[in-house]
Backbone as JSON Lines, residues from 0, in Angstrom:
{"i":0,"aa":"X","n":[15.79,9.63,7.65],"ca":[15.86,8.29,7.09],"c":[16.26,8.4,5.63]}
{"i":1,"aa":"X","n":[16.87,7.76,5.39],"ca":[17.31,7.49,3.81],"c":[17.23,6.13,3.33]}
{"i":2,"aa":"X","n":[16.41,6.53,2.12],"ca":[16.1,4.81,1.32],"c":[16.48,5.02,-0.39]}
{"i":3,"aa":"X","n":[16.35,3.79,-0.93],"ca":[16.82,4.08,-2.22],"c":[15.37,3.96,-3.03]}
{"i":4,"aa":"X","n":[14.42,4.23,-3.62],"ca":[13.45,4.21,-4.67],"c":[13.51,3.87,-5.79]}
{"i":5,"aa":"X","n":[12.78,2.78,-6.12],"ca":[12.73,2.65,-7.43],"c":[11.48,2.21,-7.82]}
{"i":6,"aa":"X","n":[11.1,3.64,-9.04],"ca":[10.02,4.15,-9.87],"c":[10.03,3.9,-11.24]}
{"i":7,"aa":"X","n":[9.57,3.36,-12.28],"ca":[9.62,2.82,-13.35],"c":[11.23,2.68,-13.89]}
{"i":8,"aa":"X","n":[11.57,1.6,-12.98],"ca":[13.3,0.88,-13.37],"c":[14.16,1.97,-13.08]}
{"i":9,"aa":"X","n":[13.54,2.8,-12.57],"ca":[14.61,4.1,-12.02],"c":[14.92,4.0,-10.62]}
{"i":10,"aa":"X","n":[15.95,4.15,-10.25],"ca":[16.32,4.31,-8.57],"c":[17.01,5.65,-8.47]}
{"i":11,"aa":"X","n":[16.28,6.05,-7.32],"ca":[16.66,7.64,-7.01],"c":[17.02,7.46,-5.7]}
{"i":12,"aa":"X","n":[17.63,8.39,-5.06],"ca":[17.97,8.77,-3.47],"c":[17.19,9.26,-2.81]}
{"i":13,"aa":"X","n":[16.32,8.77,-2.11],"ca":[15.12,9.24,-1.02],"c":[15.67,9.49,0.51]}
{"i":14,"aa":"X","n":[15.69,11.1,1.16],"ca":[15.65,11.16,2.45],"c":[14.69,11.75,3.1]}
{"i":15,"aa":"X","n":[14.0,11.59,3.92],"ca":[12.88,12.13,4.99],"c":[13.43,12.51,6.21]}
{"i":16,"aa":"X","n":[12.86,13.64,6.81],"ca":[13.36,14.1,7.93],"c":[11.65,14.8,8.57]}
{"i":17,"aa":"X","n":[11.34,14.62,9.71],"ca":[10.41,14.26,9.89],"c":[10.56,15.22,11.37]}
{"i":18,"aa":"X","n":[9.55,16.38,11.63],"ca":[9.8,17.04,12.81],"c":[7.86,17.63,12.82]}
{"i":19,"aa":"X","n":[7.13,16.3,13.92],"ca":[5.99,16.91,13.95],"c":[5.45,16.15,12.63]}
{"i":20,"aa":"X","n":[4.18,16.81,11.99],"ca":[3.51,16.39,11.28],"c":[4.71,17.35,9.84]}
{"i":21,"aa":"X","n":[5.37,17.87,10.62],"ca":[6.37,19.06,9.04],"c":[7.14,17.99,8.4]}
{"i":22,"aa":"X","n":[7.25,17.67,7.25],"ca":[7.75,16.83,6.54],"c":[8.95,17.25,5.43]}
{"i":23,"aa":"X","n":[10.56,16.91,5.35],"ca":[11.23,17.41,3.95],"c":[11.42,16.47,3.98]}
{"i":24,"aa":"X","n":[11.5,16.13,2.3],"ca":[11.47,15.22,1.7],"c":[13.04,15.56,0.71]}
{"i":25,"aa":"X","n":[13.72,14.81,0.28],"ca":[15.29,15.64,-0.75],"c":[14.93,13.76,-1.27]}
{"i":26,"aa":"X","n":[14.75,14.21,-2.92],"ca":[14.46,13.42,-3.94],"c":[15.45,13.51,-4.49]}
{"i":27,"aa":"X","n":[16.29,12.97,-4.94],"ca":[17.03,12.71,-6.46],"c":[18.0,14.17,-6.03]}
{"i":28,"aa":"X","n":[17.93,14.94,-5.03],"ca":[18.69,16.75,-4.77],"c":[17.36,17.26,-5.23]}
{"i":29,"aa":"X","n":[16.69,16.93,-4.98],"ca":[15.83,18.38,-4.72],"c":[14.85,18.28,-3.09]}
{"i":30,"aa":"X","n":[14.7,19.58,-3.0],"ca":[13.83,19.9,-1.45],"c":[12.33,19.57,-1.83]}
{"i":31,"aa":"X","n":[11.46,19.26,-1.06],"ca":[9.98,19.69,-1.17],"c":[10.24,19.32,0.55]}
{"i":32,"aa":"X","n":[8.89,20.26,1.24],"ca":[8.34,20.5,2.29],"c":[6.67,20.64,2.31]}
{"i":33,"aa":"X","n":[6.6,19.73,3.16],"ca":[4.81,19.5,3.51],"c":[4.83,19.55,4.76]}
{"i":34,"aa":"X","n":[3.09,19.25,4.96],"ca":[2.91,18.69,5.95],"c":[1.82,17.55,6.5]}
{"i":35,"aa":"X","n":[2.22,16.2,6.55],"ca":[1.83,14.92,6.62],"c":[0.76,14.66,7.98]}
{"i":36,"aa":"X","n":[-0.64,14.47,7.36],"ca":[-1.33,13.6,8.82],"c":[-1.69,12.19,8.22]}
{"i":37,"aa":"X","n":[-1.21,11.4,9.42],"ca":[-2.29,9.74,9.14],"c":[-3.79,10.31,9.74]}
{"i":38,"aa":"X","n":[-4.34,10.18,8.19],"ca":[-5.99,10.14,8.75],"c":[-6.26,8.64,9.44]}
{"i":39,"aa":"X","n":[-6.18,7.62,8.4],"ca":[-6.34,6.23,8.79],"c":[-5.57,5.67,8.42]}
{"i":40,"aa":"X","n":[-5.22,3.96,8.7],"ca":[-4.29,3.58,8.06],"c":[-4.36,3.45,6.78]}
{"i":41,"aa":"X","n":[-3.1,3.83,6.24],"ca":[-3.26,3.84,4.4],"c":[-3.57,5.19,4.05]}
{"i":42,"aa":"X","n":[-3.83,6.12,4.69],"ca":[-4.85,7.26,4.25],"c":[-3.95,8.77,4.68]}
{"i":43,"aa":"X","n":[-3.29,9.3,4.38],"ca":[-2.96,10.46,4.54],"c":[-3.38,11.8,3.82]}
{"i":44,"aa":"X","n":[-3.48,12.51,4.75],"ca":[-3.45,14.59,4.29],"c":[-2.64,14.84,3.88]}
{"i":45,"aa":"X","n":[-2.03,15.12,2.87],"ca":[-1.05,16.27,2.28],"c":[-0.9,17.5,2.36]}
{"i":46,"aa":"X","n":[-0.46,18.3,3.06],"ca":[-0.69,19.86,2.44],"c":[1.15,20.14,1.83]}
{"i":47,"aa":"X","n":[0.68,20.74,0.75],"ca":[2.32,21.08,-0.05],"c":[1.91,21.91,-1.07]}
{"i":48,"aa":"X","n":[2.9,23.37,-0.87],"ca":[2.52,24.61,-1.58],"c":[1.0,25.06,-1.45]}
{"i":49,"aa":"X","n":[0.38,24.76,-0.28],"ca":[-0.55,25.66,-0.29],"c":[-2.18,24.76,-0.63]}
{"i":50,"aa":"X","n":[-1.57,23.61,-1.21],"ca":[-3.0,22.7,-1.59],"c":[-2.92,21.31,-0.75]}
{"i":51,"aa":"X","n":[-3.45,20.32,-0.47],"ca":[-4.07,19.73,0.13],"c":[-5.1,19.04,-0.82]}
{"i":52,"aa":"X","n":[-4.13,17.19,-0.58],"ca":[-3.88,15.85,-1.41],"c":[-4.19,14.95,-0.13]}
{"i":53,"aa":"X","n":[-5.01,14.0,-0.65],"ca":[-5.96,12.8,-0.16],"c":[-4.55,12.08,-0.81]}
{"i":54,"aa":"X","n":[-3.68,11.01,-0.17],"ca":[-3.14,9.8,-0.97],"c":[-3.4,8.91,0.04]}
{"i":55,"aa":"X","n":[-3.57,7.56,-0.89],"ca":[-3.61,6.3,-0.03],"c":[-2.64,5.67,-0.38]}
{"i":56,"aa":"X","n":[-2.22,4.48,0.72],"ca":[-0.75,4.44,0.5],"c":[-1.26,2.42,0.86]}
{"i":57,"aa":"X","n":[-0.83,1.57,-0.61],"ca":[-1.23,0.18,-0.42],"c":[0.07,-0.63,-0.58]}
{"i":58,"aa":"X","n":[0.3,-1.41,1.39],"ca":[1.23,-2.23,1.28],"c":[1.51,-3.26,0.32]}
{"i":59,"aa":"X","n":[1.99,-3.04,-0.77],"ca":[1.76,-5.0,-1.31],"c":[2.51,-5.88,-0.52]}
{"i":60,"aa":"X","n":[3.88,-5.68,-0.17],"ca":[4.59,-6.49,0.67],"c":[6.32,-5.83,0.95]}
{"i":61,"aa":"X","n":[7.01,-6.36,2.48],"ca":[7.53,-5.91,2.23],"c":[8.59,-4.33,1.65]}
{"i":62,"aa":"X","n":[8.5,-3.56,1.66],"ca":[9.25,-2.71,0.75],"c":[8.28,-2.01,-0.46]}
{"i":63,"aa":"X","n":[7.35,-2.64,-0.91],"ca":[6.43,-2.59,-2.09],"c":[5.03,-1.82,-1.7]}
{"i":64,"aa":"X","n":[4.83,-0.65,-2.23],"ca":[3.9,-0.41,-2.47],"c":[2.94,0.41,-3.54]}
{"i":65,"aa":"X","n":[1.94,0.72,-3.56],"ca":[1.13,1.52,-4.58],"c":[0.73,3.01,-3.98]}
{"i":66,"aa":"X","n":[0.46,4.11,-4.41],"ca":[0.36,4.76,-3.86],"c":[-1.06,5.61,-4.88]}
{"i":67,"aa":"X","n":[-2.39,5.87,-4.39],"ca":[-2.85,6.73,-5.22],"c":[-3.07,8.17,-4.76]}
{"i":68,"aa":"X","n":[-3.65,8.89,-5.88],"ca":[-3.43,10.25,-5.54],"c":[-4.33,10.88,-6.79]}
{"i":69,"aa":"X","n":[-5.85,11.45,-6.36],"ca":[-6.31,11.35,-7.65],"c":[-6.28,10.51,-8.17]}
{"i":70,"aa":"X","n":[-6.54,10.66,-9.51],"ca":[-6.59,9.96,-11.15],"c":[-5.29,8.93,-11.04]}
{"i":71,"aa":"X","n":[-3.96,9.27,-10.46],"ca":[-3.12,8.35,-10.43],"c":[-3.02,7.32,-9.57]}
{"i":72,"aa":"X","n":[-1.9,6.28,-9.99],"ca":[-1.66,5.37,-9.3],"c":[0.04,4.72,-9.66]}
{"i":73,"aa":"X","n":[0.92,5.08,-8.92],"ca":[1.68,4.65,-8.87],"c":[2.55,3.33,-8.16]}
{"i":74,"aa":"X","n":[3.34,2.55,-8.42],"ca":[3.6,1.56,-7.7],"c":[5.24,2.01,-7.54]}
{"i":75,"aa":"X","n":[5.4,1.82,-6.6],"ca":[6.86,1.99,-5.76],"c":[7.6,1.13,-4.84]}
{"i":76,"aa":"X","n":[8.96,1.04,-5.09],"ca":[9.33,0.37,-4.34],"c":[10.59,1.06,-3.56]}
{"i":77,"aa":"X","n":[10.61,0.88,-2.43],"ca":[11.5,1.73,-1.5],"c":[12.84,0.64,-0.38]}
{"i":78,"aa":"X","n":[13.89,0.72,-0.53],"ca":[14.49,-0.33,0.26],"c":[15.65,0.88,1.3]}
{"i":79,"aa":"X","n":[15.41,0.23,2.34],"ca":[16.73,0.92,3.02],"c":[18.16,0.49,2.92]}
{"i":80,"aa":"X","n":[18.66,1.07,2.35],"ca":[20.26,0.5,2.31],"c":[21.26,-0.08,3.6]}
{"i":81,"aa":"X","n":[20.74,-0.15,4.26],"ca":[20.98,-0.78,6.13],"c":[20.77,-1.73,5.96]}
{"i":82,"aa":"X","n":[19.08,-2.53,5.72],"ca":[18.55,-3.27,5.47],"c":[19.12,-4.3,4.29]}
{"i":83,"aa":"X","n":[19.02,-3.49,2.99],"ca":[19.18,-5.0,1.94],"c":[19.68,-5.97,2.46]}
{"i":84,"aa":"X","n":[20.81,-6.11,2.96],"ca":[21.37,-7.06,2.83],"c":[20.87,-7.93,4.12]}
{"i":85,"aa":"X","n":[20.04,-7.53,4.94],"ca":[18.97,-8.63,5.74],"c":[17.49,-9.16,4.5]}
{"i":86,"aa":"X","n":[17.31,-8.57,3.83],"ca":[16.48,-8.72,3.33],"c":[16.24,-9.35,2.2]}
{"i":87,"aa":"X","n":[17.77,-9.54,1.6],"ca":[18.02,-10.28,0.6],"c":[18.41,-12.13,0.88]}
{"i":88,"aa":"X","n":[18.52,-11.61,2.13],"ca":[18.65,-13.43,2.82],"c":[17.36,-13.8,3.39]}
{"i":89,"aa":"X","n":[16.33,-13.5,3.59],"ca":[15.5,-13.41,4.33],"c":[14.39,-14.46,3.62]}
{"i":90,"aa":"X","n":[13.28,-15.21,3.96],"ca":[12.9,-15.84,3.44],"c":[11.61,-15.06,3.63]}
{"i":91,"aa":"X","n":[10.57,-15.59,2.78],"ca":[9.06,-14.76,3.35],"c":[8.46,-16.15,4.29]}
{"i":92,"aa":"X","n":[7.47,-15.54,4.69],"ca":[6.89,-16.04,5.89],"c":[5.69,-16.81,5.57]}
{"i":93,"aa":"X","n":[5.46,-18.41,5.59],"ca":[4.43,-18.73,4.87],"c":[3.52,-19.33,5.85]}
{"i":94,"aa":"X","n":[3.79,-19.51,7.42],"ca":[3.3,-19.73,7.86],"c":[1.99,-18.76,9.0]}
{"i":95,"aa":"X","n":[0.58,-19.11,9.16],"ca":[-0.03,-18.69,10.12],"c":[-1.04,-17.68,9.11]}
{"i":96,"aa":"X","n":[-1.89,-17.04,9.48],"ca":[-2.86,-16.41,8.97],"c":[-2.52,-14.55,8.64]}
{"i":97,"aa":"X","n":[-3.01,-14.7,7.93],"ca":[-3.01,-13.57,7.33],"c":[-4.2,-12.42,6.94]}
{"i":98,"aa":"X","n":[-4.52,-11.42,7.87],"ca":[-5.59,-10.5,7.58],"c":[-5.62,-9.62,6.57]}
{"i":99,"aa":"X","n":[-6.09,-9.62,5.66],"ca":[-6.13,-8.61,4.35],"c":[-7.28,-7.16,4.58]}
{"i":100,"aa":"X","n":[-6.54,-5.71,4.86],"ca":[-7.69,-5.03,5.06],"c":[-7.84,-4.11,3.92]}
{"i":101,"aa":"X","n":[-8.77,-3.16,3.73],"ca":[-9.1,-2.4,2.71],"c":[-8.31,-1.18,3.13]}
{"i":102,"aa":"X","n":[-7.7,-1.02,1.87],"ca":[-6.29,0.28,2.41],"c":[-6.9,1.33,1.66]}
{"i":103,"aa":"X","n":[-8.26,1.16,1.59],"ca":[-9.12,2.74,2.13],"c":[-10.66,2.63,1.85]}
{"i":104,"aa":"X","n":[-10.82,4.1,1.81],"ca":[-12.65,3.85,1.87],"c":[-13.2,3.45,0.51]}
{"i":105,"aa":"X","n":[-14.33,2.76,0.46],"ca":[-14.7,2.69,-1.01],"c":[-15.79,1.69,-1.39]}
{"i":106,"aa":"X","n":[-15.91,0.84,-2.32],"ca":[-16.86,0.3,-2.81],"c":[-16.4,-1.13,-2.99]}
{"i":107,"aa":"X","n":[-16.68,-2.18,-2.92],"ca":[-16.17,-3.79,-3.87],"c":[-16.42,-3.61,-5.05]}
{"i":108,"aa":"X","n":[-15.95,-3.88,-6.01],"ca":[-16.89,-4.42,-6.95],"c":[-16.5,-5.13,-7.69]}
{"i":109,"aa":"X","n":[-15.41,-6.59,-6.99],"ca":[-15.31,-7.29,-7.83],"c":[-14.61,-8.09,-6.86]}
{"i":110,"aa":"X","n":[-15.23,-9.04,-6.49],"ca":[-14.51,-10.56,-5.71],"c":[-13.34,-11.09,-7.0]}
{"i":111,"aa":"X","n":[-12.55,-11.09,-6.63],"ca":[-11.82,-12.32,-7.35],"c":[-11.32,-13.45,-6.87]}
{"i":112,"aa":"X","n":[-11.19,-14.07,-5.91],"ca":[-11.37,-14.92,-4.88],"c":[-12.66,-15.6,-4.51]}
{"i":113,"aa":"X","n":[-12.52,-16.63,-3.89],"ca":[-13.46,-17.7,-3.27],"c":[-13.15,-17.96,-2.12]}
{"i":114,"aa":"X","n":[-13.92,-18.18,-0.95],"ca":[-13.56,-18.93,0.38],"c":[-13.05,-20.22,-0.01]}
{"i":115,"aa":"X","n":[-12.38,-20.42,0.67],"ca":[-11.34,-22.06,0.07],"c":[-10.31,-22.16,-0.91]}
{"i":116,"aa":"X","n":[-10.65,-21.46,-1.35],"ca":[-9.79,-20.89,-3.13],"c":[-8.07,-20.69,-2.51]}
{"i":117,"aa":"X","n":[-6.96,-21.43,-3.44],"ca":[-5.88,-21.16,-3.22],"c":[-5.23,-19.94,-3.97]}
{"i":118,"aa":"X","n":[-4.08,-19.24,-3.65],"ca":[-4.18,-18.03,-3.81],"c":[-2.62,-18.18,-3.98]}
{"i":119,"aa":"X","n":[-1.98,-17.5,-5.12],"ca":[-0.76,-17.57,-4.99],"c":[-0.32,-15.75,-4.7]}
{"i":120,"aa":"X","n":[1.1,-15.58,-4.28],"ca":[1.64,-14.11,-3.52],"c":[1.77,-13.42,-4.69]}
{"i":121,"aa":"X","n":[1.04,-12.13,-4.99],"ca":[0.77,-11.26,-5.91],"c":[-0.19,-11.31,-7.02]}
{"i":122,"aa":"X","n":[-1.19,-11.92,-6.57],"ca":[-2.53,-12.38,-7.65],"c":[-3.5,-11.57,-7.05]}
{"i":123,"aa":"X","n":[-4.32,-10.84,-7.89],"ca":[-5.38,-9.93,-7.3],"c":[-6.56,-10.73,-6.6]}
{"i":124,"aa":"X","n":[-6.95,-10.01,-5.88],"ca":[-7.98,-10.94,-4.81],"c":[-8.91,-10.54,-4.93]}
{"i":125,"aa":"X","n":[-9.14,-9.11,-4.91],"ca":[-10.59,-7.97,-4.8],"c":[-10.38,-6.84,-4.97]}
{"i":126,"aa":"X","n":[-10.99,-6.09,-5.86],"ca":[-11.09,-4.87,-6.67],"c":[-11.81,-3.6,-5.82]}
{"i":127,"aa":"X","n":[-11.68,-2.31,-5.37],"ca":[-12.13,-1.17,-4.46],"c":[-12.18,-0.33,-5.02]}
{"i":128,"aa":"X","n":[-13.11,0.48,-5.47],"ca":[-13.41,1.51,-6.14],"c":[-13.39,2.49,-5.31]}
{"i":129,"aa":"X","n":[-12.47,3.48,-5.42],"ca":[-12.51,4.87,-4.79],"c":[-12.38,5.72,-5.5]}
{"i":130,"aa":"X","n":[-12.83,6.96,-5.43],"ca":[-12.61,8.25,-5.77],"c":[-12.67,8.21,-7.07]}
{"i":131,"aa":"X","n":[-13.68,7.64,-7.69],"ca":[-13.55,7.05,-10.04],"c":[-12.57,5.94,-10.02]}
{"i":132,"aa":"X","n":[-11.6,5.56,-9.15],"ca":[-10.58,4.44,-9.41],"c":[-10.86,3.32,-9.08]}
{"i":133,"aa":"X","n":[-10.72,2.17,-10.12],"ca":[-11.06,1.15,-9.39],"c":[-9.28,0.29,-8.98]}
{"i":134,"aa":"X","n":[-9.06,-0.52,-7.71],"ca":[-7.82,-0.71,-7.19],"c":[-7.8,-1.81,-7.02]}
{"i":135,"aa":"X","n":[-6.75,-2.8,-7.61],"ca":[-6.87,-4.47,-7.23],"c":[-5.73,-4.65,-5.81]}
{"i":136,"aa":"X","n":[-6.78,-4.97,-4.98],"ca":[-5.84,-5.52,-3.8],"c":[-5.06,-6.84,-4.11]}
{"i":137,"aa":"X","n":[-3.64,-7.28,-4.06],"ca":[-2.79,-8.49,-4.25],"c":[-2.86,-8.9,-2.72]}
{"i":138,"aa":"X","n":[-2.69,-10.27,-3.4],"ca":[-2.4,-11.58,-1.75],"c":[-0.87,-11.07,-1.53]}
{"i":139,"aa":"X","n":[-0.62,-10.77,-0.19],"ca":[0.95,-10.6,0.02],"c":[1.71,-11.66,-0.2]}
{"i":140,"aa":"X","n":[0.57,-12.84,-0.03],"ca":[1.49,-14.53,0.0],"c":[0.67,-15.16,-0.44]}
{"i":141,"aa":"X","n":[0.89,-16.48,-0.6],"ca":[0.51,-17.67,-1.43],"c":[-0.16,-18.31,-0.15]}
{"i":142,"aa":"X","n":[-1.68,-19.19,-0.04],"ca":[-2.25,-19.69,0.91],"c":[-3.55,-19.86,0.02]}
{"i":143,"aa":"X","n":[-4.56,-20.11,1.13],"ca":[-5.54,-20.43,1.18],"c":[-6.73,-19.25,1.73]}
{"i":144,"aa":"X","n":[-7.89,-18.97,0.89],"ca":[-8.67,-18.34,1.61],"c":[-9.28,-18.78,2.81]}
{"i":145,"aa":"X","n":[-9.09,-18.56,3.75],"ca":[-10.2,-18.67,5.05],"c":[-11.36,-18.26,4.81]}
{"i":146,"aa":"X","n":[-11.38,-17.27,5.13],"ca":[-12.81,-16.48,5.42],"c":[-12.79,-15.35,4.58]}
{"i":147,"aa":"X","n":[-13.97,-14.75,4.22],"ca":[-14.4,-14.04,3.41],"c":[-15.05,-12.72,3.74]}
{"i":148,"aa":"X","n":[-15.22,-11.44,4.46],"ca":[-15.62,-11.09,4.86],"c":[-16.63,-9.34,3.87]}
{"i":149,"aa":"X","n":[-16.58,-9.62,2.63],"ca":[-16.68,-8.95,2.07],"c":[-17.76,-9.53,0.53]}
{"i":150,"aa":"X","n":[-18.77,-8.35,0.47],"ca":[-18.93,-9.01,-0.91],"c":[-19.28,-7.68,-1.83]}
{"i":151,"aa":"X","n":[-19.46,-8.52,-3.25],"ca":[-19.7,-6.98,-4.23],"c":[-20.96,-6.42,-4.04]}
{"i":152,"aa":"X","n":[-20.39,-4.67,-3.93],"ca":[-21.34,-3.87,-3.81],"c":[-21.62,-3.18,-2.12]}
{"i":153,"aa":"X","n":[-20.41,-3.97,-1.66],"ca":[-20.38,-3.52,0.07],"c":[-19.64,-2.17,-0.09]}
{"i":154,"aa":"X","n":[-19.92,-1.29,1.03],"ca":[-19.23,-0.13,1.29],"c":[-18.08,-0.08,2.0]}
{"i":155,"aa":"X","n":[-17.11,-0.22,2.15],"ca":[-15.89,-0.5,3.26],"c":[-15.06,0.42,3.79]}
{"i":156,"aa":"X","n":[-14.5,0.61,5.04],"ca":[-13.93,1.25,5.46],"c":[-12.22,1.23,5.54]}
{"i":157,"aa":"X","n":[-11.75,2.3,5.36],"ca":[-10.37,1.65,5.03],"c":[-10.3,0.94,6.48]}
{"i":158,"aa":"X","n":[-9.1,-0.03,6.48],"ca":[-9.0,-0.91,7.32],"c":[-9.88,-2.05,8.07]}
{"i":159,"aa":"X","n":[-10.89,-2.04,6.98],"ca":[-12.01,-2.91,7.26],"c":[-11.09,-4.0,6.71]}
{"i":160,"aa":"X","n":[-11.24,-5.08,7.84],"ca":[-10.62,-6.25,7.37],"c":[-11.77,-7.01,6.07]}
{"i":161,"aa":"X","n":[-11.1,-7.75,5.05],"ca":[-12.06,-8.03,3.7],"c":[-11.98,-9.52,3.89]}
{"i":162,"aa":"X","n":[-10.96,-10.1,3.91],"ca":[-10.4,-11.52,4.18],"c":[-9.32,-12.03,5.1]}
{"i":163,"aa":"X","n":[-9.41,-13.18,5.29],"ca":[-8.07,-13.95,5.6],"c":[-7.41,-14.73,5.04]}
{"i":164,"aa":"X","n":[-6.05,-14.96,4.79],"ca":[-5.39,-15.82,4.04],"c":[-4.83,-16.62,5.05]}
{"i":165,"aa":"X","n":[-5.01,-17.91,4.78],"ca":[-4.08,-19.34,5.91],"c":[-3.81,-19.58,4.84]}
């Protein structure tokens, strides 16, 4: 697969080739080789050169995501060049409900949201403390809270659903 990346206003050439859990990756012309498990969703094993990396990987929407790893946290955005040009006509989707889950294990500790509360697409909703980090989950879309399924100081599992957005 080949996509284009773009990492702080930079776009690089991303290809993956994918045989088994064996992973090469050719960045920008260069090689790296791992090897990739989905623990859970959001949650992958790394092994590369010999060590072995916990990253969680958070959809914001679309093409968009965050990725942590350790102490870091990067946000990325990845498009397939096949694609753009469906995607650039494409409208987002505002209708029907929307499940928001925890894109990994960890702690609340910070509602930012209300049941009922309107919510516009990319406003933080609720804060997850993992691993010393604390992580603001964004609304993928603009709606309404439904339901609430989470409060501060709960323990969560990744893919524990937290809310719904209508």
């Amino acid at each position: 697969m080949k996509f284009e990346a773009c990492l702080d206003n930079q776009s690089l050439p991303v290809e993956i080739q994918e045989s088994g859990s064996h992973v090469v990756f050719r960045i920008d012309g260069e090689s790296y080789e791992g090897d990739v498990i989905a623990v859970t969703p959001g949650r992958y094993s790394i092994l590369f050169r010999g060590k072995v990396f916990d990253v969680y990987v958070e959809t914001l929407r679309e093409g968009e995501c965050q990725v942590a790893l350790r102490d870091q946290r990067i946000s990325l955005a990845l498009a397939d060049p096949r694609k753009l040009k469906s995607l650039r006509s494409r409208h987002v989707d505002s209708g029907g409900e929307i499940s928001i889950s925890s894109p990994m294990p960890g702690k609340v500790v910070r509602l930012l949201v209300a049941e009922g509360q309107a919510v516009d697409q990319g406003q933080g909703i609720i804060v997850i403390e993992a691993m010393k980090m604390q992580n603001e989950v964004k609304a993928p879309r603009s709606g309404t809270i439904k339901s609430l399924n989470a409060h501060e100081g709960k323990t969560v599992t990744a893919g524990e659903e937290l809310m719904v957005i209508a």
